[in-house]
PyMOL CGO cylinders between C-alpha atoms (Angstrom):
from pymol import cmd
from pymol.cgo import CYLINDER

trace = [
    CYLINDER, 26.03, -1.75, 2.60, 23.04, 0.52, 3.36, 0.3, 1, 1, 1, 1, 1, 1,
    CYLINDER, 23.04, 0.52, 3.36, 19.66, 0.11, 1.18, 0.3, 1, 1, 1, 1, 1, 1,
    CYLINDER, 19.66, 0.11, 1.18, 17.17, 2.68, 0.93, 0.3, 1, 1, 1, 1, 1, 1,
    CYLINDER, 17.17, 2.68, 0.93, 14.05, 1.60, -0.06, 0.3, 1, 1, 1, 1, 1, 1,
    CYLINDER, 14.05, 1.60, -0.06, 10.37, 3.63, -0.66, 0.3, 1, 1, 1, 1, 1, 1,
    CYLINDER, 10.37, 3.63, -0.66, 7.11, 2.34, -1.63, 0.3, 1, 1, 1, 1, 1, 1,
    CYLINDER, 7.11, 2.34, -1.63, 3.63, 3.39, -2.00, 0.3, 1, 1, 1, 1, 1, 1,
    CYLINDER, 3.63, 3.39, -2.00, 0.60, 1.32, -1.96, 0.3, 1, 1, 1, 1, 1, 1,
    CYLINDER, 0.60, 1.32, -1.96, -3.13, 2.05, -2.91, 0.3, 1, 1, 1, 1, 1, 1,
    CYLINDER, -3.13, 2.05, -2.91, -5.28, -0.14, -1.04, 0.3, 1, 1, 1, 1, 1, 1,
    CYLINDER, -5.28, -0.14, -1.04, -9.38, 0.04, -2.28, 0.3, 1, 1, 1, 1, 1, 1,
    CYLINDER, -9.38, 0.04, -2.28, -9.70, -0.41, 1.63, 0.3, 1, 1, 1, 1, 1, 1,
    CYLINDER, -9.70, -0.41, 1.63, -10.98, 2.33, 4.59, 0.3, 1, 1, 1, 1, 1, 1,
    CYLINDER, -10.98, 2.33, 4.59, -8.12, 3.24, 6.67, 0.3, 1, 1, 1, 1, 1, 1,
    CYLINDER, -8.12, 3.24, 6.67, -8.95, 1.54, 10.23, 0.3, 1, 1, 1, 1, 1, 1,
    CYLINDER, -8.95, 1.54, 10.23, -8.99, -1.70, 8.52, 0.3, 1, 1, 1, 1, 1, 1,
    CYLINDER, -8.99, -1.70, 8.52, -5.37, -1.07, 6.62, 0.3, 1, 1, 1, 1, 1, 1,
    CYLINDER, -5.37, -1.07, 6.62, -4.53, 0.16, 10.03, 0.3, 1, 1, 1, 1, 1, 1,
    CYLINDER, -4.53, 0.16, 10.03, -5.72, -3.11, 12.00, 0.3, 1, 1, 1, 1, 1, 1,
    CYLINDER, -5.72, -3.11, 12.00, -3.05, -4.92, 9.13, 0.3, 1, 1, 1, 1, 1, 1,
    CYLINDER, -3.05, -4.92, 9.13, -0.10, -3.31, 9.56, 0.3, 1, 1, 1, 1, 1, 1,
    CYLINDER, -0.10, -3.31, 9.56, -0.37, -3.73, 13.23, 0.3, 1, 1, 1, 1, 1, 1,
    CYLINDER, -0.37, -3.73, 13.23, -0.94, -7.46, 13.21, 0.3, 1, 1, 1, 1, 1, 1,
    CYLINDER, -0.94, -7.46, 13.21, 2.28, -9.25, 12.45, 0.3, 1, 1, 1, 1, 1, 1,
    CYLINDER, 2.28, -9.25, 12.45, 0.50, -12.63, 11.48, 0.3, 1, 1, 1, 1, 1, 1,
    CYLINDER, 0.50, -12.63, 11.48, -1.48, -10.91, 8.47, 0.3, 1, 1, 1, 1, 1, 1,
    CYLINDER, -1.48, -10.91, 8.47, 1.71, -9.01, 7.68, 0.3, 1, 1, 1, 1, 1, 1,
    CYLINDER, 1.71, -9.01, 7.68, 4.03, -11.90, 7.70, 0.3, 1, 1, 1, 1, 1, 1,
    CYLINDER, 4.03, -11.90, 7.70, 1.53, -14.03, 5.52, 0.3, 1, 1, 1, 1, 1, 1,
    CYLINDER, 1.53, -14.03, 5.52, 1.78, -11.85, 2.63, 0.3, 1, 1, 1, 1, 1, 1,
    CYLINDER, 1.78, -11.85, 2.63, 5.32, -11.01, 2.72, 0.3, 1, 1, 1, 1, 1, 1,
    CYLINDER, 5.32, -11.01, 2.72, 7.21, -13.83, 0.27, 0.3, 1, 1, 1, 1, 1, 1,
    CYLINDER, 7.21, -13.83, 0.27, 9.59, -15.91, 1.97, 0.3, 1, 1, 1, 1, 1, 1,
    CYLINDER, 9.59, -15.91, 1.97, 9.06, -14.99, 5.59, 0.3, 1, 1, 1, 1, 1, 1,
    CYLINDER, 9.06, -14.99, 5.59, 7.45, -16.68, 8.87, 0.3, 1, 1, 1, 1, 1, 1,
    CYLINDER, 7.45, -16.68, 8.87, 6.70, -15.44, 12.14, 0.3, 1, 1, 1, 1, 1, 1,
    CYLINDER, 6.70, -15.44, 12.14, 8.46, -17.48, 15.26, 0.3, 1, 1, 1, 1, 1, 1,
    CYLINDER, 8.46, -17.48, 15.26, 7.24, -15.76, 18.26, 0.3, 1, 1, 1, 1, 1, 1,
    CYLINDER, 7.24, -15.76, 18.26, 5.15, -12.72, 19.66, 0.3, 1, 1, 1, 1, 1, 1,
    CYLINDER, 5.15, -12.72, 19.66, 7.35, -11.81, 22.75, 0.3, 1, 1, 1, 1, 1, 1,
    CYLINDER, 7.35, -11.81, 22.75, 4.72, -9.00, 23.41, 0.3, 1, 1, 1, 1, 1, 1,
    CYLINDER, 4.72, -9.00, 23.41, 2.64, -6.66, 21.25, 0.3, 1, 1, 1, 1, 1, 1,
    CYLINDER, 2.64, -6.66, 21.25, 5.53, -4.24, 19.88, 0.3, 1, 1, 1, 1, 1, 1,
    CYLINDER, 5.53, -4.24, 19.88, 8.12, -7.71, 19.71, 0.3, 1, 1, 1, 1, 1, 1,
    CYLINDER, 8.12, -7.71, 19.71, 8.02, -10.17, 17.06, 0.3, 1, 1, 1, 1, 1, 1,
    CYLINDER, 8.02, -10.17, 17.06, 10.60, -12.90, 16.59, 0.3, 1, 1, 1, 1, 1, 1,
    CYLINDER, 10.60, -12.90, 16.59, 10.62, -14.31, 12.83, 0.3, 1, 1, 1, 1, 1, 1,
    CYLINDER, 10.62, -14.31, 12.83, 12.92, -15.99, 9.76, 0.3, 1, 1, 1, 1, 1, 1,
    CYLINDER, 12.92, -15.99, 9.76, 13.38, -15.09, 6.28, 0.3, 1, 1, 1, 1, 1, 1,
    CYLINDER, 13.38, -15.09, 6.28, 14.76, -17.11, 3.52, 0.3, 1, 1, 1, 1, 1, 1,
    CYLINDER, 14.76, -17.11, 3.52, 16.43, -16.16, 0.55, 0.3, 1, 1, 1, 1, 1, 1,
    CYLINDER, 16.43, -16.16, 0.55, 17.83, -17.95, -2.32, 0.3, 1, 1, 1, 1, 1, 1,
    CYLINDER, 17.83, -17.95, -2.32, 19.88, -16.91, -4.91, 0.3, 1, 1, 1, 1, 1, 1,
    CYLINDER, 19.88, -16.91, -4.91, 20.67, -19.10, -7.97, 0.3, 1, 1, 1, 1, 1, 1,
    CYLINDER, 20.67, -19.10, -7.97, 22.21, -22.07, -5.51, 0.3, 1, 1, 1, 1, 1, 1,
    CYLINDER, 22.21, -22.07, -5.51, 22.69, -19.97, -2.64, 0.3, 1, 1, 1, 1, 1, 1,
    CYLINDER, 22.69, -19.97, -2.64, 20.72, -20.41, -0.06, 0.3, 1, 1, 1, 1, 1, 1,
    CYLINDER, 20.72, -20.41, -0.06, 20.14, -17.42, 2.85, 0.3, 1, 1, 1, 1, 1, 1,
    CYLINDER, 20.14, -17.42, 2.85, 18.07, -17.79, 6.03, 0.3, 1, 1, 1, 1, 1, 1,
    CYLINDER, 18.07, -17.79, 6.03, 17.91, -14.55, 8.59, 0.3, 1, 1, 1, 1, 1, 1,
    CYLINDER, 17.91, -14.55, 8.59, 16.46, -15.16, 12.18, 0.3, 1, 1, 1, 1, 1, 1,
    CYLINDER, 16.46, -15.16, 12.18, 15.88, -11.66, 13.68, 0.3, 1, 1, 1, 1, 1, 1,
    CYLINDER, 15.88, -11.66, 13.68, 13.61, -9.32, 15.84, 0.3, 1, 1, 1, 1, 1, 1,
    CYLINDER, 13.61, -9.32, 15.84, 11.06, -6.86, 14.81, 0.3, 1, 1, 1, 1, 1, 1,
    CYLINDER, 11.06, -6.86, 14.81, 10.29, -3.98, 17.72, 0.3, 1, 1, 1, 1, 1, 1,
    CYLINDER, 10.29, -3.98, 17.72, 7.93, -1.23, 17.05, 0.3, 1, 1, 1, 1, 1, 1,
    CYLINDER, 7.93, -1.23, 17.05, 9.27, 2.01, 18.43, 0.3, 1, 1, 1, 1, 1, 1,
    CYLINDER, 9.27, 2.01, 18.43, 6.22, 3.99, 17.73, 0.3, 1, 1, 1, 1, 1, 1,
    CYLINDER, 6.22, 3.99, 17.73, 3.37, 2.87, 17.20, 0.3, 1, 1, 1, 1, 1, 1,
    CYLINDER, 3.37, 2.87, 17.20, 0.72, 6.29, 16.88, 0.3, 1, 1, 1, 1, 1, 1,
    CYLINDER, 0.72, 6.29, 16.88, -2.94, 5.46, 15.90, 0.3, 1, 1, 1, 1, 1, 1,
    CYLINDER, -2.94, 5.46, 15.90, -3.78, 9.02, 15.74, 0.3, 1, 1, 1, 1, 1, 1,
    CYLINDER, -3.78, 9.02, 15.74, -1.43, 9.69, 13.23, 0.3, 1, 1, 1, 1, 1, 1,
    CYLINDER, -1.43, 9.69, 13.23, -1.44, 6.28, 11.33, 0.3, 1, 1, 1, 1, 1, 1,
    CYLINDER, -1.44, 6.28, 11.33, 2.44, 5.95, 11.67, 0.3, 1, 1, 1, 1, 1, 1,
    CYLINDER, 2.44, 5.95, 11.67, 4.38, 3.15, 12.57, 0.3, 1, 1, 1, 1, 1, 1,
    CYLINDER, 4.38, 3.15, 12.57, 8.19, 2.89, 13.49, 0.3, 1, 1, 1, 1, 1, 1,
    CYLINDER, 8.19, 2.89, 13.49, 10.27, -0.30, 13.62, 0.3, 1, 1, 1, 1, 1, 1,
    CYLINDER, 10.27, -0.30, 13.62, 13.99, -1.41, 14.38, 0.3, 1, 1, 1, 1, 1, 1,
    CYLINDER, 13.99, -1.41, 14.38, 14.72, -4.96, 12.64, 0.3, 1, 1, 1, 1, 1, 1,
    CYLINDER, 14.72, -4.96, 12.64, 17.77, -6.60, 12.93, 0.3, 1, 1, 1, 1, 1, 1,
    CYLINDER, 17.77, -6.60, 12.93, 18.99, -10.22, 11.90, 0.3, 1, 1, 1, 1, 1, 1,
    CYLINDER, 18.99, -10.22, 11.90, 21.25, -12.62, 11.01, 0.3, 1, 1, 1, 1, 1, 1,
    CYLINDER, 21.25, -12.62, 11.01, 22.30, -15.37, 8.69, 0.3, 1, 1, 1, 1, 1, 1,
    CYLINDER, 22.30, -15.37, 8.69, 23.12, -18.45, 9.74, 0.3, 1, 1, 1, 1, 1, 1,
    CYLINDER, 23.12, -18.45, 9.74, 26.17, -17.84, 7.14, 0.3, 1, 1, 1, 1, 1, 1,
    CYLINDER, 26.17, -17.84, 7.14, 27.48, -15.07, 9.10, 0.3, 1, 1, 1, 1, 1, 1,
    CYLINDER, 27.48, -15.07, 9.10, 25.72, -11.92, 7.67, 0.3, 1, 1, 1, 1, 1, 1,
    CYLINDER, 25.72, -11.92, 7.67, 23.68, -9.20, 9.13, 0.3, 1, 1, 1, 1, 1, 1,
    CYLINDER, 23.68, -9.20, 9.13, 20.63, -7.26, 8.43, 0.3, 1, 1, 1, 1, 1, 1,
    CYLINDER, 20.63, -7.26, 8.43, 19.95, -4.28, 10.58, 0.3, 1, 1, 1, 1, 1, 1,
    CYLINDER, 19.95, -4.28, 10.58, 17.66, -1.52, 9.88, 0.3, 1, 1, 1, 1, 1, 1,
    CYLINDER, 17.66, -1.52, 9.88, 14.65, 0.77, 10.67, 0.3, 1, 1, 1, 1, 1, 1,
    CYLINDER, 14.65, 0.77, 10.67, 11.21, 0.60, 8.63, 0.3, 1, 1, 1, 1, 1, 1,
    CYLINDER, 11.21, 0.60, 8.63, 8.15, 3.29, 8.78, 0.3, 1, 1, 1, 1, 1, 1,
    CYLINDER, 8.15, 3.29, 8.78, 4.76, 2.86, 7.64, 0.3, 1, 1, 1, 1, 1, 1,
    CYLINDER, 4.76, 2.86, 7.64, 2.29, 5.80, 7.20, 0.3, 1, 1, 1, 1, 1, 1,
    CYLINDER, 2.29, 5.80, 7.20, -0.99, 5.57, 5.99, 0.3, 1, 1, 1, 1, 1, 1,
    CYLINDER, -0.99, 5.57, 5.99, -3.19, 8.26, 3.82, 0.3, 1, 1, 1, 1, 1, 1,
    CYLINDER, -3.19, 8.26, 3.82, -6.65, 8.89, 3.48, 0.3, 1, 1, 1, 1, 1, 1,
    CYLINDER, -6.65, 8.89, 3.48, -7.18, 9.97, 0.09, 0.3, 1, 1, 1, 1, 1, 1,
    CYLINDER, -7.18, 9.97, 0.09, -10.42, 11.89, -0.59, 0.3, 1, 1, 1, 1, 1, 1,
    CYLINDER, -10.42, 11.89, -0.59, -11.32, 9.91, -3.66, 0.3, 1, 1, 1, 1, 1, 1,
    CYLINDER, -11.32, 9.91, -3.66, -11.55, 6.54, -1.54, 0.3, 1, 1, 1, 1, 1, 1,
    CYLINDER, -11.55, 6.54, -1.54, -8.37, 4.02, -1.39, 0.3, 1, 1, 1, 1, 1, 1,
    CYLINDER, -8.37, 4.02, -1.39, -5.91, 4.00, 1.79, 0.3, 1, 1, 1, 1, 1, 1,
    CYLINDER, -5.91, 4.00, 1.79, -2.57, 4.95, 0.42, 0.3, 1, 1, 1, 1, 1, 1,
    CYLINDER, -2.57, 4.95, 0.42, 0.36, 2.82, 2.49, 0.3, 1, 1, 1, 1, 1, 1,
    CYLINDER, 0.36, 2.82, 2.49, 3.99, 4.33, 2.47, 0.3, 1, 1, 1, 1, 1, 1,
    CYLINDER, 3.99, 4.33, 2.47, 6.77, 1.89, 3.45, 0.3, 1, 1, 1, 1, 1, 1,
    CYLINDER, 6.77, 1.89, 3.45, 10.07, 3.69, 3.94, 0.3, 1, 1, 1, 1, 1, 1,
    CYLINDER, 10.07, 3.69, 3.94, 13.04, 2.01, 4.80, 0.3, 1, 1, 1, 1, 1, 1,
    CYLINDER, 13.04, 2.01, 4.80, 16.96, 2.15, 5.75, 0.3, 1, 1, 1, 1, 1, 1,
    CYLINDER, 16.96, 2.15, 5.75, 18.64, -1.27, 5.65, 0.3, 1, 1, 1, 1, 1, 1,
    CYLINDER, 18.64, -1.27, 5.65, 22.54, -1.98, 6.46, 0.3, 1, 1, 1, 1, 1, 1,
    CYLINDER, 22.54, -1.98, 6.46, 22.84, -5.67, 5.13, 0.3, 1, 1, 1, 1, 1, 1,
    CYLINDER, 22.84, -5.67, 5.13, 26.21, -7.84, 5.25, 0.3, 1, 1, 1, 1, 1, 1,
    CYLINDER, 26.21, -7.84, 5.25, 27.00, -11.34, 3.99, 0.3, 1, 1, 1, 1, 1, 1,
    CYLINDER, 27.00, -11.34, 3.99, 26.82, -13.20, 0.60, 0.3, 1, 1, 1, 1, 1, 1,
    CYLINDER, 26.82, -13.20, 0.60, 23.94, -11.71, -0.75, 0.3, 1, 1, 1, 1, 1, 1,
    CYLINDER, 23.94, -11.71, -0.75, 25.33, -8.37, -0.98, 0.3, 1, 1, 1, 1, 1, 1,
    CYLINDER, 25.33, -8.37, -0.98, 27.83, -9.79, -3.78, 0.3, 1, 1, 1, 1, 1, 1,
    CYLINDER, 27.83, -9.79, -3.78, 24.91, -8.87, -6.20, 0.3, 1, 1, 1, 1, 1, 1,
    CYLINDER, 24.91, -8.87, -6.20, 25.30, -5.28, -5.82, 0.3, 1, 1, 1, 1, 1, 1,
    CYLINDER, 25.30, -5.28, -5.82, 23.36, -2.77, -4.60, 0.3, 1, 1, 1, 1, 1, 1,
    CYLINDER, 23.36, -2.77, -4.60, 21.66, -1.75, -7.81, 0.3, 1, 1, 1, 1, 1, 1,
    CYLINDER, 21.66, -1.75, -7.81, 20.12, -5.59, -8.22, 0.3, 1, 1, 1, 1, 1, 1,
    CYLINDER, 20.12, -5.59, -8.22, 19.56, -5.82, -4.37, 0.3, 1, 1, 1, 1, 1, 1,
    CYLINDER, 19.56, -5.82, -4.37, 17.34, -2.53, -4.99, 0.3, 1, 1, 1, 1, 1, 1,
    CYLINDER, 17.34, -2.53, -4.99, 15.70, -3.58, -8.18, 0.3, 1, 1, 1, 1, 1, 1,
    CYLINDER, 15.70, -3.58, -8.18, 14.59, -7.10, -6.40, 0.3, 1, 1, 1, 1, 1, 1,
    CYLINDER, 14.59, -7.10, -6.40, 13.24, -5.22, -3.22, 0.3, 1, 1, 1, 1, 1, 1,
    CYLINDER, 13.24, -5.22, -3.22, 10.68, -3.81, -5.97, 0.3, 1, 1, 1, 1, 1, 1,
    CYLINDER, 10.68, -3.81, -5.97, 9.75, -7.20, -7.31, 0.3, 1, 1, 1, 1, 1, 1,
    CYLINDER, 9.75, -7.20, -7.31, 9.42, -8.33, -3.29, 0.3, 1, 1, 1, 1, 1, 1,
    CYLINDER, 9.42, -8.33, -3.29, 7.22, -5.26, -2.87, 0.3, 1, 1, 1, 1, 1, 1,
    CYLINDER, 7.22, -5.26, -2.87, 4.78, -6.17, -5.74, 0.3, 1, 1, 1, 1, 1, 1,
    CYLINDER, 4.78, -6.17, -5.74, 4.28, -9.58, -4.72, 0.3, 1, 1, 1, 1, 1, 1,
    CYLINDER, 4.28, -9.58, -4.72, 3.59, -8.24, -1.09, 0.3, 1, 1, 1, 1, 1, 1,
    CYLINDER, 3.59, -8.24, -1.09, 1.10, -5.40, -2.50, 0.3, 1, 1, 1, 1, 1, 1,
    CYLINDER, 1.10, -5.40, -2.50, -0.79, -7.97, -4.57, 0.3, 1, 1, 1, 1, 1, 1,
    CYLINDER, -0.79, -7.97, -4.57, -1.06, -10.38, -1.43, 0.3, 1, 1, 1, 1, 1, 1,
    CYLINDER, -1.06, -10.38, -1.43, -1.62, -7.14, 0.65, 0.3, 1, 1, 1, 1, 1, 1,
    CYLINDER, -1.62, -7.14, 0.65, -4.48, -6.37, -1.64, 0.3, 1, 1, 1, 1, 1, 1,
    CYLINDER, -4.48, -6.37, -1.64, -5.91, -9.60, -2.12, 0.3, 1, 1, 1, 1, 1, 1,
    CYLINDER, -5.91, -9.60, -2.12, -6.79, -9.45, 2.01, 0.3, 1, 1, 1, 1, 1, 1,
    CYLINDER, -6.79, -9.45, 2.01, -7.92, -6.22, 2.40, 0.3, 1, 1, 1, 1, 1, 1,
    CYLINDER, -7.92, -6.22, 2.40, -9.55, -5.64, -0.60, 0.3, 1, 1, 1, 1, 1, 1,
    CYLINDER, -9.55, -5.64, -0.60, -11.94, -9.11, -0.40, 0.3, 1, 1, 1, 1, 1, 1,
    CYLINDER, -11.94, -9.11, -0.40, -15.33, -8.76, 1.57, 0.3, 1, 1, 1, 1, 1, 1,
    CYLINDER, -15.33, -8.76, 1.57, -15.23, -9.09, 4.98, 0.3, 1, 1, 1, 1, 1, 1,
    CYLINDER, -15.23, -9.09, 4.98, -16.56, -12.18, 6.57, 0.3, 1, 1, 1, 1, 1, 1,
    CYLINDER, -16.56, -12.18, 6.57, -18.72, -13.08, 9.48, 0.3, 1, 1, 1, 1, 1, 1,
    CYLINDER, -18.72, -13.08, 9.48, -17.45, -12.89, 12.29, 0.3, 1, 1, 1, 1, 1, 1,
    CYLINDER, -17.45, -12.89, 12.29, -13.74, -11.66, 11.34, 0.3, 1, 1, 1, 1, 1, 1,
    CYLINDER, -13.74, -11.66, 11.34, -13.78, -8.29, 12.83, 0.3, 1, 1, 1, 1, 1, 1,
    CYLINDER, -13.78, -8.29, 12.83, -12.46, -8.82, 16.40, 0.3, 1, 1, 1, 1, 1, 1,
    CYLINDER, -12.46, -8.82, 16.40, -11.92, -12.08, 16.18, 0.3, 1, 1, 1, 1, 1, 1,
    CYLINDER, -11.92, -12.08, 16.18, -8.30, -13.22, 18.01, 0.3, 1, 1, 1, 1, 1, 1,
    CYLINDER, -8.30, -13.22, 18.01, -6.20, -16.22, 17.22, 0.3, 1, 1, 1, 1, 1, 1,
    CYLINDER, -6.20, -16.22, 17.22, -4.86, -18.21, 20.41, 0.3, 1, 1, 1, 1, 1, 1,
    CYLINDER, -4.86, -18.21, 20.41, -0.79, -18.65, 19.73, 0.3, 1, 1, 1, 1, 1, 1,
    CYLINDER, -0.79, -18.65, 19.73, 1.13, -17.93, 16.97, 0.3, 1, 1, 1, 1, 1, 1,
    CYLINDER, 1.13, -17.93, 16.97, 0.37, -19.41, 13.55, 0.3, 1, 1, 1, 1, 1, 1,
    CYLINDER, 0.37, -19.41, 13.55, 3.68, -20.54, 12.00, 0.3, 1, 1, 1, 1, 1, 1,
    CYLINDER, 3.68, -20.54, 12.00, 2.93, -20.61, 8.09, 0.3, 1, 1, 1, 1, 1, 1,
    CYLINDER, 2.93, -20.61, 8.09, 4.54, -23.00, 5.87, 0.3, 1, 1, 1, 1, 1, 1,
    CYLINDER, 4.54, -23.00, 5.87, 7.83, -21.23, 4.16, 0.3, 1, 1, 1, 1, 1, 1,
    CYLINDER, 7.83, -21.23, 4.16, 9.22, -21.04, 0.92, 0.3, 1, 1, 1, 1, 1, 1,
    CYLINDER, 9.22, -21.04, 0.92, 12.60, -19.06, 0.08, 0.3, 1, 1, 1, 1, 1, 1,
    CYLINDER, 12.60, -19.06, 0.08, 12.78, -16.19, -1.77, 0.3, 1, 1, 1, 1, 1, 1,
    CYLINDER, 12.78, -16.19, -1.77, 13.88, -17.18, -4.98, 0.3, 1, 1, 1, 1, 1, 1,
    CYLINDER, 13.88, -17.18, -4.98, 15.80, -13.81, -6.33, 0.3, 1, 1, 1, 1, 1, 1,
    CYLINDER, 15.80, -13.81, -6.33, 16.86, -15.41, -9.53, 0.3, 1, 1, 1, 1, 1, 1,
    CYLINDER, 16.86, -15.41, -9.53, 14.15, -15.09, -11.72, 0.3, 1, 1, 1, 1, 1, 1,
    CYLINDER, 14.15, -15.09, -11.72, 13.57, -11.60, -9.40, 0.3, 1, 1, 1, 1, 1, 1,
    CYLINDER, 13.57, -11.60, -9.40, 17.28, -10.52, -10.98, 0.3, 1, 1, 1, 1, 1, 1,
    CYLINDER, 17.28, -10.52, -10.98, 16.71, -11.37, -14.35, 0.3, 1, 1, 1, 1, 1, 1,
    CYLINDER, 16.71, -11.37, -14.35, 13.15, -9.64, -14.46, 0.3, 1, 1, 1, 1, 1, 1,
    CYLINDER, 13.15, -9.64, -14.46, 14.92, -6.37, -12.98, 0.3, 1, 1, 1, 1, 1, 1,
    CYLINDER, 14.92, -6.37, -12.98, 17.77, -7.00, -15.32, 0.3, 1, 1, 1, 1, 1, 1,
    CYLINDER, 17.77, -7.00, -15.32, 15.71, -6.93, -18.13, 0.3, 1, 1, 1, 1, 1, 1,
    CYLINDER, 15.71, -6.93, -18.13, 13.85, -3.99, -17.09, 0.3, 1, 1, 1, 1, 1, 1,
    CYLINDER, 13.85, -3.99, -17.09, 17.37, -2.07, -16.88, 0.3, 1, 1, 1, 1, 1, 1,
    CYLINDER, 17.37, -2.07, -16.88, 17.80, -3.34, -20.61, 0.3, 1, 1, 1, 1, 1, 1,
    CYLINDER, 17.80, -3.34, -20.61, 14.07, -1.70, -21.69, 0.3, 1, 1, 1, 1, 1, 1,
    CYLINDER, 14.07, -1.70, -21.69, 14.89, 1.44, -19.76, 0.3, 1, 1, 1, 1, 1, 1,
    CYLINDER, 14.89, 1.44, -19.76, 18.28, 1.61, -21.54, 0.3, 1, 1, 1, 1, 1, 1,
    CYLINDER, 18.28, 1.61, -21.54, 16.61, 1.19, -24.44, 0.3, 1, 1, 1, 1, 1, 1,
    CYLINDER, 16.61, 1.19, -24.44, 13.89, 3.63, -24.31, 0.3, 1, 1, 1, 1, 1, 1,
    CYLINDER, 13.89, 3.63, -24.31, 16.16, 6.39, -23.86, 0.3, 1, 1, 1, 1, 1, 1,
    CYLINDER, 16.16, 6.39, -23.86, 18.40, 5.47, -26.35, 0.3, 1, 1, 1, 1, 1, 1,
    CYLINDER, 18.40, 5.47, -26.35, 15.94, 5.33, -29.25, 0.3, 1, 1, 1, 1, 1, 1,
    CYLINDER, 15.94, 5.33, -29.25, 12.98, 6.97, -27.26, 0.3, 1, 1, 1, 1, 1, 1,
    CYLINDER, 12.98, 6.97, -27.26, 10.44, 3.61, -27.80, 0.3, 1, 1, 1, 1, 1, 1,
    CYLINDER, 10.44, 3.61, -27.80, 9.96, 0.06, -26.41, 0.3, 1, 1, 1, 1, 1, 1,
    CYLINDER, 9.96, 0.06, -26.41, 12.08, -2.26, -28.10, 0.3, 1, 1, 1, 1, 1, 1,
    CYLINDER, 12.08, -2.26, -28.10, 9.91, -4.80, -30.08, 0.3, 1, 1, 1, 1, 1, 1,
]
cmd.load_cgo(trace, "trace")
């Protein structure tokens, strides 16, 4: 089943600095809930894991991230992902990020995305699968902000980690994810059916 997926993002940030993000996996990875970076083959291949758990059911994807583009000029990045769970299911898809310069100040970040998934978790639907992708995307855009938004310190510009820093991970618990986007369905349905917020 193939997921479509588009987000924007306002970072308070200038734009070389978003850019020097979305091109380092480790800063990526760390504010992206449930998922851990393995190993940087080379500097457009990234091996990683992703957990996801769903009321008792427990998924865990180990995949590859390449970057088929990667244009600084341009701030646009392309990249294939593809991955499977140890359960027998597939994820497979392509991601691009572009990045704005808005006139009044912030960095604007647009994540577009095509995603062919298999397996158990698609027994949720594709309407629930789309409405938790949102919820993932907040959390990452308020970890996303958090970084780039907070003073820089001393010393952190150029500075280069030695290895690859494995950070602790916790599945994605889509549970409480469904029933917020299931209630947010109910609020919609609401709205338009007496044209106010139900108190």
């Amino acid at each position: 089943m193939a997921i479509e997926i588009v987000e924007r993002l306002q970072v308070e940030a200038p734009i070389d600095r978003v850019w020097q993000f979305v091109n380092d996996p480790q800063k990526v990875v760390s504010c992206m809930p449930g998922a851990g970076l393995e190993e940087v083959i080379d500097s457009r291949t990234f091996l990683g894991t992703v957990k996801v758990k769903v009321g008792a059911i427990t998924a865990s994807y180990k995949g590859r991230v390449e970057f088929t583009e990667v244009d600084a000029q341009e701030h646009r990045i392309q990249m294939r992902a593809e991955g499977r769970e140890t359960g027998g299911g597939t994820a497979k898809g392509t991601i691009a990020i572009q990045l704005i310069e808005r006139a009044e100040g912030p960095t604007e970040l647009v994540t577009e995305a095509s995603i062919d998934l298999t397996g158990r978790i698609m027994q949720v639907g594709r309407g629930m699968i789309q409405g938790v992708s949102r919820q993932l995307f907040k959390q990452f855009a308020a970890s996303t902000k958090q970084l780039l938004e907070a003073p820089i310190a001393a010393g952190e510009e150029g500075a280069a980690e030695a290895g690859v820093t494995v950070a602790k991970q916790t599945p994605i618990r889509i549970l409480p994810l469904l029933l917020q986007t299931l209630w947010e369905a109910i609020v919609r349905f609401f709205r338009r059916l007496f044209g106010a917020s139900p108190r």
